[in-house]
N, C-alpha and C positions, 0 to 999 in steps of 0.2 A: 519285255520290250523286243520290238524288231532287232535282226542283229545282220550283217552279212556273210556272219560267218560262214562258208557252204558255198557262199552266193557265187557265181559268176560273171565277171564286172567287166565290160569294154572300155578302155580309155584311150583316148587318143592324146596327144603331145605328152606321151607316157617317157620321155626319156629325159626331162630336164622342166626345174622350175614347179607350179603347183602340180603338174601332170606326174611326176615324180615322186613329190611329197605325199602323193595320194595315195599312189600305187602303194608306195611301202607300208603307208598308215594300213588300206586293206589290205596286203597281205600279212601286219602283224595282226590284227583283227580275224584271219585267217578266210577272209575269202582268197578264189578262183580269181587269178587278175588276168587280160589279156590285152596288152602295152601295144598300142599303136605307134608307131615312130620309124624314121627315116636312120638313125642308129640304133640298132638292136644291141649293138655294143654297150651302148650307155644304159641299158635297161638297168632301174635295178634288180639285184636278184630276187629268184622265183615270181619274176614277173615274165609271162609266154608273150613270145616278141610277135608282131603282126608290122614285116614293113612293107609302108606306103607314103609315097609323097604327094601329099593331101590338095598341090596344087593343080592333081591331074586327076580327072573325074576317071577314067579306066582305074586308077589305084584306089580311089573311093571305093569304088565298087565293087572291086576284086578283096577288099576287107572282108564284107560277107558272101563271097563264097565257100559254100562248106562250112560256113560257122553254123556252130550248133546253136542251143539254146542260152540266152544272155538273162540276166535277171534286171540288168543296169549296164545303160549307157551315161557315158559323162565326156563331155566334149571341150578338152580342155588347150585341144590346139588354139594355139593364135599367135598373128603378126601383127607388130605393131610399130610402124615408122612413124616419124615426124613429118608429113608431107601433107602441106600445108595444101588447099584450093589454089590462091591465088599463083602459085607457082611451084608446085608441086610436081614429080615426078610421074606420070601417069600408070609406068611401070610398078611404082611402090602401090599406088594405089589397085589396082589389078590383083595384086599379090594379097592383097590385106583382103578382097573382096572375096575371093577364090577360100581363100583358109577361113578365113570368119566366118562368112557367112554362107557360099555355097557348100563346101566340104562339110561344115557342120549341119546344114538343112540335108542333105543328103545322106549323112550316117544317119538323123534323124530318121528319115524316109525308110532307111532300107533297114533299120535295124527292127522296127515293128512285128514284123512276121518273126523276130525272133526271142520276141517277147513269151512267157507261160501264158494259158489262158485266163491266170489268174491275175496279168498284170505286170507292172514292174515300173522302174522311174528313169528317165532323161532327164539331165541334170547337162545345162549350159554354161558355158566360163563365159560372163557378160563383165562389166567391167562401170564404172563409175561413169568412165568418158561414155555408158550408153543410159544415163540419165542427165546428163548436161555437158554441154560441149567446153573445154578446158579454154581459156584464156590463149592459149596456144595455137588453136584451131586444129589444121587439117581433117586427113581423112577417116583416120583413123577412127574418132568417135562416130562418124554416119554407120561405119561398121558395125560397132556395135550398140546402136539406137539399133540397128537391124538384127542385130540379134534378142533383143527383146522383142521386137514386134514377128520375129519367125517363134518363138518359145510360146506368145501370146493365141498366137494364129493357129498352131498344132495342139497347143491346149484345147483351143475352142475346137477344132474337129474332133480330136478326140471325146469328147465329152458328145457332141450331135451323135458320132456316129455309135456311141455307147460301148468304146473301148476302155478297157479298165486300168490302161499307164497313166501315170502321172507325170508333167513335166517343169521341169524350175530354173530357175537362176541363181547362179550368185555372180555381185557384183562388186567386187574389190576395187581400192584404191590402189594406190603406188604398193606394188611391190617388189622386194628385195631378189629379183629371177635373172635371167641373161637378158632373158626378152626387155629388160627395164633399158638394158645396155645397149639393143638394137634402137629404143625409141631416140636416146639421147645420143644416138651416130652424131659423127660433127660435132656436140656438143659434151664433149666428156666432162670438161672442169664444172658445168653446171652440177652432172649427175653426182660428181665429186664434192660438191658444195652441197648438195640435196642429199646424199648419206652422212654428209659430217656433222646437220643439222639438224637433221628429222630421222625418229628411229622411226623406220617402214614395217609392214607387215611382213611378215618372212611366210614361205608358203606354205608350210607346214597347218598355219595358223587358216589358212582360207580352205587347206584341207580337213583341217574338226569339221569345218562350216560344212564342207560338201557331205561328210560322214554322217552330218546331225541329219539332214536333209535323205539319205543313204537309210537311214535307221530309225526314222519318224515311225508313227505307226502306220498305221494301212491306214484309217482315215482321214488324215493329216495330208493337205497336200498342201507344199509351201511355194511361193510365189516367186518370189527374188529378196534374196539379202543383202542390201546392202551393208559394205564393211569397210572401214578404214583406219589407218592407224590415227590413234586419239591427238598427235602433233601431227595430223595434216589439216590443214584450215578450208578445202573446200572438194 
């Protein structure tokens, strides 16, 4: 079976949350990790720090300067506020747009050329809210509906132009991360009542998922997973 072991792995929101969870799983696995984040401090260890803050396309793109060869990208930054359409902060929304989905279409873009000629996989952090919009509304879920249709759209070029990467998603539900704590700003006694009630998926758990996807065989190319813990209802 495919392994990572060896492999050299790009991740971004490498310093907290499944970005984290990941890093560590492959470096116990023993690949090459290289942690994208705005604290290198909080890296875990033997993870090589790459800081950028991902809401400014110069720090995008200054990620792959100089970077050598990647076997795997996984794009697991993301923001995620409560800002609702109808009155909603426009500022939150900007921010949610910029991390989600331009910074990650753009690691996408430029990370190609630093693919093997034999190939390798892009792996998106897409999210539940990007198959159905939650009860709650705002912005946050158009984000990542657009993250499935940029993972879709790259697929389908690569495949026209007869590039041999593969590209995927996984899409988890509520998860037990910080970023959970950003969505329920304003709202903490909720998120207080929502972990007192419902055991969540801890990130650890959405990192196997990214791993299984990481270690498929070479003709296996997987789509999107969706994942959620077994007491969430929708």
């Amino acid at each position: 079976m495919p392994s990572v072991q060896g492999q050299t792995l790009l991740v971004t929101g490498a310093s907290s949350g499944i970005g984290r969870a990941l890093c560590e799983l492959l470096v116990e696995r023993g690949a090459n990790v290289l942690g994208v984040t705005r604290r290198p401090a909080a890296l875990s260890e033997d993870v090589s720090p790459i800081v950028a803050d991902l809401t400014q396309r110069e720090d995008v793109s200054a990620i792959f300067h100089g970077l050598g060869k990647i076997d795997a990208l996984v794009n697991c930054a993301g923001v995620a506020y409560l800002s609702r359409i109808i009155d909603g902060n426009p500022t939150d929304w900007e921010e949610m747009w910029r991390v989600n989905v331009m910074a990650l279409t753009l690691c996408c873009q430029l990370s190609l050329k630093h693919f093997p000629v034999n190939g390798g996989r892009i792996v998106n952090l897409c999210s539940m809210s990007g198959h159905r919009v939650p009860p709650s509304g705002g912005f946050y879920a158009p984000s990542k509906f657009a993250v499935r249709a940029v993972t879709e759209a790259l697929r389908s070029e690569l495949k026209a132009a007869g590039l041999p990467i593969q590209v995927a998603c996984v899409s988890p539900g509520y998860v037990d991360t910080p970023m959970l704590e950003q969505y329920f700003r304003g709202r903490e006694e909720a998120l207080t009542q929502t972990r007192a009630t419902m055991k969540m998926l801890d990130p650890e758990d959405v990192a196997w998922a990214i791993l299984g996807i990481l270690e498929a065989p070479e003709h296996v190319e997987i789509g999107d997973i969706l994942m959620r813990s077994g007491a969430q209802r929708m």
